[in-house]
C-alpha positions in Angstrom: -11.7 15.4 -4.1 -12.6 16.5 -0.7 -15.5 18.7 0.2 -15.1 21.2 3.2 -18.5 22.4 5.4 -18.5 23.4 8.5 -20.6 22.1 11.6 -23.4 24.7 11.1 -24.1 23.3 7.8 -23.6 19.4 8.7 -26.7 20.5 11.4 -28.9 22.4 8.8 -28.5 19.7 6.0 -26.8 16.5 7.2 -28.4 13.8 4.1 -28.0 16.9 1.4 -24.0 17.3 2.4 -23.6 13.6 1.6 -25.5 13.7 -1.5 -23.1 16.3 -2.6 -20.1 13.9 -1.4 -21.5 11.5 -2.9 -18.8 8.4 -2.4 -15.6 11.5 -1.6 -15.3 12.5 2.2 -16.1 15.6 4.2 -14.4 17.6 6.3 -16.3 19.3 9.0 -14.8 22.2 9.6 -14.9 23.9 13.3 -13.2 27.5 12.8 -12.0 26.8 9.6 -10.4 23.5 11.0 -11.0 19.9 10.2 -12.4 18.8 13.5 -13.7 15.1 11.8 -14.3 13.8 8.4 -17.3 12.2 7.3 -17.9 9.0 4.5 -20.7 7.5 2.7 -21.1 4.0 3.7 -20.2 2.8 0.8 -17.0 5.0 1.0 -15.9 3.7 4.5 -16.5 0.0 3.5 -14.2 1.0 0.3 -11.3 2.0 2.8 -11.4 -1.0 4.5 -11.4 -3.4 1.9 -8.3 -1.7 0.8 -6.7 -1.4 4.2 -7.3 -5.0 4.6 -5.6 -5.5 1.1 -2.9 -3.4 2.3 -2.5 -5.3 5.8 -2.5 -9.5 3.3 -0.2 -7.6 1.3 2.2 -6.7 4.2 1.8 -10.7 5.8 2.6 -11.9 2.0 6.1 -9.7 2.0 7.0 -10.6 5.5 6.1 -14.3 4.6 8.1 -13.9 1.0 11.5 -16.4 1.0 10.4 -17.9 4.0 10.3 -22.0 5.0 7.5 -23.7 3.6 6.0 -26.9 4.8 4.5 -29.5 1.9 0.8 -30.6 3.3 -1.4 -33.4 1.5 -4.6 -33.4 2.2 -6.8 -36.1 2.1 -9.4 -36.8 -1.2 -12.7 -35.6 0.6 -10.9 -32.7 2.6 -12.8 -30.0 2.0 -9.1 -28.1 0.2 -8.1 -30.7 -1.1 -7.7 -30.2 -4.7 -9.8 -33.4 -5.8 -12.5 -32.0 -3.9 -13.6 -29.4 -6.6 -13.7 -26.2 -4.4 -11.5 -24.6 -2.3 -12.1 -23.0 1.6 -9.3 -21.7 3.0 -9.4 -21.7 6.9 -7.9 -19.8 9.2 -4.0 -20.6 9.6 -4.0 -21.5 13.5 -6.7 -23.7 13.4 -5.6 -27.5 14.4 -7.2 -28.9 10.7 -4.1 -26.7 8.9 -1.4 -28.3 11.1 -2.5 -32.3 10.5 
């Protein structure tokens, strides 16, 4: 659900138009147009989690049926699976590739 106010509103009563919202966005109407939206915080951290889902997801289909490489870690490597926990840096740095 979406609420609509305009920019005379937003002005008069910006923290009471969010607590209306509470976690759904606001379009800020200027002549009867969305000119911007507005989010909580919470909101906007919620839409980037899932964009960032939605961005792994796309990397895991492109990478899907493609070569794999075996690696063997050694005991004491912090991924290795003797170690107890697992960190998983990122791909391009030199302690993947050895």
């Amino acid at each position: 659900m979406r609420l609509d106010r305009n920019l005379t509103d937003l002005r008069r009563n910006p923290s009471g138009i969010l607590e209306d919202a509470g976690d759904s966005p606001v379009a800020v109407l200027n002549h009867n147009k969305p000119a911007a939206y507005l989010l909580s915080a919470r909101a906007y951290e919620a839409l980037l989690d899932k964009l960032e889902d939605f961005e792994l997801t796309k990397i895991v289909k492109e990478r899907q049926g493609s070569e794999t490489v075996k690696v063997t870690l050694p005991d004491g490597h912090p991924n290795s699976p003797t170690c107890g926990h697992l960190k998983f840096p990122h791909p391009e740095r030199s302690e993947m590739t050895g």
